[in-house]
N, C-alpha and C positions, 0 to 999 in steps of 0.2 A: 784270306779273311775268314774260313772256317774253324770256326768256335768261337769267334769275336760275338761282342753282343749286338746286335742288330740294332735295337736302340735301347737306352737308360733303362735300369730296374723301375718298377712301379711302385709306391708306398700308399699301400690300402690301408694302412693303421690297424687292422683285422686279419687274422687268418684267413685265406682263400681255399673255393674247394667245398663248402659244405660246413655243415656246424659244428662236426666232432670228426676225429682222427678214425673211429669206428663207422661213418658212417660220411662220405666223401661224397661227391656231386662232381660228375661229369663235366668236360670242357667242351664245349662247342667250335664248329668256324667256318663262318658262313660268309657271303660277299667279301671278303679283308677284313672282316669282323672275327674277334676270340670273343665268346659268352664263358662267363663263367658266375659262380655265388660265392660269396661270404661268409663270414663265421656269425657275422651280426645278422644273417640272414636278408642282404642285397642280391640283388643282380645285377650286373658289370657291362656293358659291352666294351671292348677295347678296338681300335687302329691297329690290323694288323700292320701297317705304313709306318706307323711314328709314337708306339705308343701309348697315344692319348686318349684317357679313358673318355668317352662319348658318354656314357650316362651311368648313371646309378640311381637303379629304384630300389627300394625297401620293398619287402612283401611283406605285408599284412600281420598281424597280431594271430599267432594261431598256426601258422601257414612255414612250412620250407620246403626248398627246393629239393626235390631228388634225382633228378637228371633232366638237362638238358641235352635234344638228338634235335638229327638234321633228316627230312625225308621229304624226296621233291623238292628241294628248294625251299622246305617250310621249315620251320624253326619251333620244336615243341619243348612244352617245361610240364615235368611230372612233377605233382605238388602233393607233400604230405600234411594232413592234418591235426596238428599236434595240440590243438585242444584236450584238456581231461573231460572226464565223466560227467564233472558239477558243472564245468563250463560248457557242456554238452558239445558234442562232436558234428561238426557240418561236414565230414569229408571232403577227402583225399577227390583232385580232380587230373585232366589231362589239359592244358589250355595250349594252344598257339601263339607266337611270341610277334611287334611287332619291333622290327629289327631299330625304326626311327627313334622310340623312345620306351622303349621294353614293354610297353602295356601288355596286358594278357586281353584275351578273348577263351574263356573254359569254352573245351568243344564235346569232355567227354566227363559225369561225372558219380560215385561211385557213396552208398552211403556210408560205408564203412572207413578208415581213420587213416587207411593207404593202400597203395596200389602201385605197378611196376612201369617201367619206361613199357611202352609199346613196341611192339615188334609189327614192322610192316612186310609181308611176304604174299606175292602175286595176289595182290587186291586183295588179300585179307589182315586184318590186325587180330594180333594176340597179345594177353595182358591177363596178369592176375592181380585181384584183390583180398582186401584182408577179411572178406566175408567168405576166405575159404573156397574157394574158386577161380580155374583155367577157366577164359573165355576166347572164342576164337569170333570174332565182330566182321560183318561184310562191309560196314561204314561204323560210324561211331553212335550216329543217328538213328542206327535199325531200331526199335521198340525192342528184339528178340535175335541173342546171336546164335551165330551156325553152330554151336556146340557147345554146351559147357560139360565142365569135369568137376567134383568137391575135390578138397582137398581135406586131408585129416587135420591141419594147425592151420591158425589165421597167419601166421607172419608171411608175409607172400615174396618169398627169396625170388630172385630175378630170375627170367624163361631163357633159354638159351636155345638157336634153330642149330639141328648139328643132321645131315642124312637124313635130311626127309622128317625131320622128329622134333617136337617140342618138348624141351627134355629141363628140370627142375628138382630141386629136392621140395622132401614133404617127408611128412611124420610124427609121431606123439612129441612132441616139445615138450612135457612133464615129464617123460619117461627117458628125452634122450636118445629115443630110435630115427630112424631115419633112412630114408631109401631115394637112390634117386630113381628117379620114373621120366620115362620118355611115353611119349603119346603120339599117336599117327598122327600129322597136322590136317589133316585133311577131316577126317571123322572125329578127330579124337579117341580111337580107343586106347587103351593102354600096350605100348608094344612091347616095355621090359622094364624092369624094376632093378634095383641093385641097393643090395643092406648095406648102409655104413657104422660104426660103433658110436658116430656125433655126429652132428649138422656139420656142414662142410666149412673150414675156416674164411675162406674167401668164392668170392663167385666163382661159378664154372667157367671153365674155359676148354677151345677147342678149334680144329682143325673141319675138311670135309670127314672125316672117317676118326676121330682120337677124339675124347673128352679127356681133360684133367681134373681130378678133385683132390682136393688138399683138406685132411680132418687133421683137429688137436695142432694146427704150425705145425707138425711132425711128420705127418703121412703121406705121399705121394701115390696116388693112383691113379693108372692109365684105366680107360675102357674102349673098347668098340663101340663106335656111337650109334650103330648100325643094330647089333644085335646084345650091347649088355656085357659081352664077356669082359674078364679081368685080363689086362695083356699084361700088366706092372703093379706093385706094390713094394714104394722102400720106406723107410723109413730114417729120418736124418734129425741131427741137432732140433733144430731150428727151422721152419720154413716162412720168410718175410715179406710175402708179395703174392697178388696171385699171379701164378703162372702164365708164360705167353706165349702164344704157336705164333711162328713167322716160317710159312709153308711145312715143310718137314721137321724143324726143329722148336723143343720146346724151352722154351727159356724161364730158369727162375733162380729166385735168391734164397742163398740159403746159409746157417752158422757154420763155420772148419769146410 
């Protein structure tokens, strides 16, 4: 029975996944539950049993989803604020999902227009927003977190934990520079930096010890996550995915 379909395809009438091709929304899967969003800007929960979708809410005028994670048992949805200027900007928040009938409860929220899935690592959260800032948070609640970092551009690319490092890209967004930088997770200070010639095509990815970053669909490059150095650099057709470590090996797709 492997590769059969477990049960019938779904017809959402919508693109699933997020609002754009460029810009996807994480799948959740909690209790026998699959979360996921839509193109029309829903949230889904499905039977992993049989199936059948159990709810579908709309999120709000203004509002989409940017990842859905699972920490603890708890169920979060990162929400971006997609108001313009004239419609005035309420931002981007962090809410908790409730699994019965998807309502939100925001638990964390930010005044600028977005901000990243959370990262939870030994009782601390880490998360950047579009006002330009690494934040390392003791609770969500604090008034004031254990550390913050600026950052040079507001688009706040996703954090990645790689050896001990809260590691991101950052850099003039007008000019095209770009560097990724890793920071102590603990203190925050900056533990190494690495110049790319563009913002990197797809999120980072990585191993205990390897980062991959992918610029231009073209480049492939390895680093030590540890200390920065360049272990690889090739360069190929086409590169259509971001890359993926499954232990020792890195897996990706690529043209010829």
């Amino acid at each position: 029975s492997i590769g059969t379909l477990y049960w019938p395809p779904i017809e959402f009438n919508t693109p699933i996944g997020g609002v754009s091709r460029s810009s996807l929304t994480s799948f959740a899967s909690i209790n026998d539950k699959l979360l996921l969003s839509t193109k029309n800007n829903e949230l889904a929960s499905i039977s992993m049993q049989n199936g059948e979708i159990l709810w579908r809410v709309a999120l709000p005028k203004g509002q989409r989803a940017a990842n859905i994670s699972i920490h603890d048992d708890r169920t979060y949805l990162t929400v971006q604020d997609t108001h313009t200027l004239t419609e005035g900007i309420e931002g981007g928040y962090i809410a908790t999902m409730n699994l019965a009938n998807g309502s939100l409860s925001p638990i964390y929220k930010t005044s600028s227009h977005d901000l990243t899935e959370p990262l939870f690592i030994d009782g601390r959260i880490y998360l950047r927003t579009a006002k330009s800032e690494v934040l390392c948070l003791n609770a969500f609640d604090d008034p004031e977190p254990a550390w913050a970092v600026e950052c040079q551009t507001w688009w706040p690319a996703p954090l990645t934990h790689l050896s001990n490092k809260i590691i991101y890209s950052d850099g003039n967004s007008m000019l095209d520079e770009t560097d990724i930088v890793a920071l102590d997770m603990n203190r925050g200070d900056v533990a190494w930096t690495y110049q790319l010639p563009n913002r990197p095509s797809h999120n980072l990815s990585g191993n205990d010890r390897l980062i991959s970053i992918v610029v231009n669909n073209r480049c492939l490059i390895i680093l030590d996550s540890e200390t920065g150095e360049e272990l690889y650099n090739k360069k190929l057709p086409r590169i259509y995915n971001q890359p993926v470590f499954a232990d020792k090996t890195l897996y990706y797709v690529a043209r010829g």
